[in-house]
C-alpha positions in Angstrom: -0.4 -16.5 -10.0 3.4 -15.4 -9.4 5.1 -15.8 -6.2 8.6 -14.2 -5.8 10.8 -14.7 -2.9 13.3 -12.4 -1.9 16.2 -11.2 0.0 17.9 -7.9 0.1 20.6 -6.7 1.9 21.0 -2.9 2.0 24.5 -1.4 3.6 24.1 1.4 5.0 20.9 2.9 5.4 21.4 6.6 6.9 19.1 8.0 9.1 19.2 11.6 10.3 16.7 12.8 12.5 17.2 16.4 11.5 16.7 18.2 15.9 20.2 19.3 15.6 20.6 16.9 18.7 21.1 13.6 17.6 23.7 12.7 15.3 22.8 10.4 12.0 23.0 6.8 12.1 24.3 4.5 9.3 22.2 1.3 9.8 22.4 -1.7 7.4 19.0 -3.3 6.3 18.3 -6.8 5.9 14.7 -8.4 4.5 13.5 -12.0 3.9 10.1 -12.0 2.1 7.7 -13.1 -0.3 5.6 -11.0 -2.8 2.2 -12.7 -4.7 0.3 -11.7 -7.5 -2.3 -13.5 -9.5 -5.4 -12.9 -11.5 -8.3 -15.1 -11.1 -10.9 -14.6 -14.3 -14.1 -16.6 -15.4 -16.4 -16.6 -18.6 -18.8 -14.7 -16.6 -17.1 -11.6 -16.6 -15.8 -12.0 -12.9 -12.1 -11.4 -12.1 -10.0 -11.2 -9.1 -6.3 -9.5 -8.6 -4.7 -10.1 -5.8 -1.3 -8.6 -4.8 0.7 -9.5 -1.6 3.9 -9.0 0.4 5.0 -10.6 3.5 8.4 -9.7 4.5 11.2 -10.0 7.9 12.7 -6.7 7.4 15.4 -6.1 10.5 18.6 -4.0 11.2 21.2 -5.9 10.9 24.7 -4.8 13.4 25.1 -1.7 15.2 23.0 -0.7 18.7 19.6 -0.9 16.9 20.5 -4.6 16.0 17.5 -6.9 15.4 14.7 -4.0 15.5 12.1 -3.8 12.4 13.2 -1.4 9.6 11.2 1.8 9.7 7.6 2.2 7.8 7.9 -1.7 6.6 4.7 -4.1 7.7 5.4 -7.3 8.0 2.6 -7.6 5.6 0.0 -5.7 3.5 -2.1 -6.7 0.8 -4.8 -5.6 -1.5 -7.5 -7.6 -3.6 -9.8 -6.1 -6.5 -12.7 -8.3 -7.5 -14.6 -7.0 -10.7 -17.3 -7.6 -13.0 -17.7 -6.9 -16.7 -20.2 -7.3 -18.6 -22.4 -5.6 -21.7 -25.5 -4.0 -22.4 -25.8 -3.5 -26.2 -23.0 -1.3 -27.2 -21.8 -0.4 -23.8 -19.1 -2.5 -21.2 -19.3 -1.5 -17.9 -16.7 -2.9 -15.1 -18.1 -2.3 -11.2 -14.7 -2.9 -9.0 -14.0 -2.9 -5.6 -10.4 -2.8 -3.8 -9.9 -3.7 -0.2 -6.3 -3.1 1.2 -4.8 -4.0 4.6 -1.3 -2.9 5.7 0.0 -4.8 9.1 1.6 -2.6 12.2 5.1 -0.8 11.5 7.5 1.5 13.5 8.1 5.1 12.8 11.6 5.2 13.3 14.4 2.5 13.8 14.6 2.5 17.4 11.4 0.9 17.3 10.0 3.2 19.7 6.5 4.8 17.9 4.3 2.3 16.3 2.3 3.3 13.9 -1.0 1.4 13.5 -2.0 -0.9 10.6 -5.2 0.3 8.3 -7.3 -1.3 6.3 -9.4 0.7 3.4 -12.0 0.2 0.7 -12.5 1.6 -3.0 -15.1 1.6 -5.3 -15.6 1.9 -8.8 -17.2 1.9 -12.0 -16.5 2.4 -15.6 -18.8 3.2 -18.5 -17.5 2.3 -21.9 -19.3 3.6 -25.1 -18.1 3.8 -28.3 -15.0 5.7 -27.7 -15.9 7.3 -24.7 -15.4 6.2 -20.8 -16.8 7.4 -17.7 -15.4 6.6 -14.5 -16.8 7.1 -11.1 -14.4 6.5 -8.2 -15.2 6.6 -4.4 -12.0 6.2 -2.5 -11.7 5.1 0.7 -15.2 4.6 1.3 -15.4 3.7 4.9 -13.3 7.0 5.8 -11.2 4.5 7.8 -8.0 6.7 9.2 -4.4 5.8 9.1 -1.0 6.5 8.7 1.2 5.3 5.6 4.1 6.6 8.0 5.2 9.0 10.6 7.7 12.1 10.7 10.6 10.8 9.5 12.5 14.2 11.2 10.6 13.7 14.3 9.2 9.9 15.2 7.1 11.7 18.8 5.7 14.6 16.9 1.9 14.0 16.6 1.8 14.2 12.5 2.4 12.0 9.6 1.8 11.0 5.9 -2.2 9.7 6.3 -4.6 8.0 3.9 -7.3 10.7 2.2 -10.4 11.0 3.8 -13.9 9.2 1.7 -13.9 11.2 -1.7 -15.1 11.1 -4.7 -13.9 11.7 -8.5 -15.5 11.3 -11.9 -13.7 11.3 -15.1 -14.6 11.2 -18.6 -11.7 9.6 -21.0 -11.4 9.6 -25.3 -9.8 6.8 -27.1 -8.2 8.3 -30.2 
């Protein structure tokens, strides 16, 4: 397991709405945080990755002084159990991979919040020989959410969203 701490200091950040009405705004950024990662594994083939941030990311000075910086959670995280194992000549791996992302604001005024998600993959790969199949289902719940909003527009109704439940099979070579 790593744990990293960290503090960053970003001057300025512009922001430029882009309506032609309001005029851009040069904010500086300041985060205090804390990222984790760590791999669990056990003899029986079981494994478990887990990768975290938690972070106090603010504007620091100007009008907006003390509001959260836009699109940043205060925390997300996603963990990936597996488990391998063999049968004869052929390793297969079934995986899952829940993710959660906290509540975050659109824009830096602070004034459109967009929602937190949470979402859950599914997997499994096929190893023979020098062949692998893989079988993904991606978002499996077909949970909705918003990775962020309209950076030109924070009250327009659209935004950057996670993809819908689908599905994808591939077939790899090692050479």
């Amino acid at each position: 397991m790593y744990a990293t701490g960290f503090y960053t200091m970003v001057e300025p950040s512009f922001f430029v709405a882009l309506s032609g009405v309001t005029p851009g705004v040069a904010n500086d950024n300041e985060a205090i945080g804390l990222e984790i990662d760590g791999n669990w594994y056990n003899d029986l083939g079981i494994s478990v990755n887990l990768n975290a941030t938690f972070q106090k990311a603010e504007i620091d000075g100007g009008p907006l002084d003390g509001n959260s910086v836009q699109r940043q959670p205060d925390w997300q995280f996603r963990i990936t159990p597996a488990y391998d194992f063999e049968l004869g000549p052929t390793e297969i791996t079934v995986y899952g991979t829940f993710t959660a992302v906290d509540d975050r604001f659109s824009d830096p005024a602070n004034l459109v919040e967009i929602d937190g998600y949470e979402k859950l993959d599914l997997g499994l790969i096929v190893a023979v020989d020098r062949l692998e199949f893989q079988i993904v289902a991606d978002n499996v719940t077909d949970d909705d959410g918003l990775t962020e909003g309209d950076p030109r527009n924070p009250l327009a109704p659209n935004g950057r969203f996670i993809l819908p439940r689908s599905f994808k099979f591939s077939v790899g070579y090692s050479f």
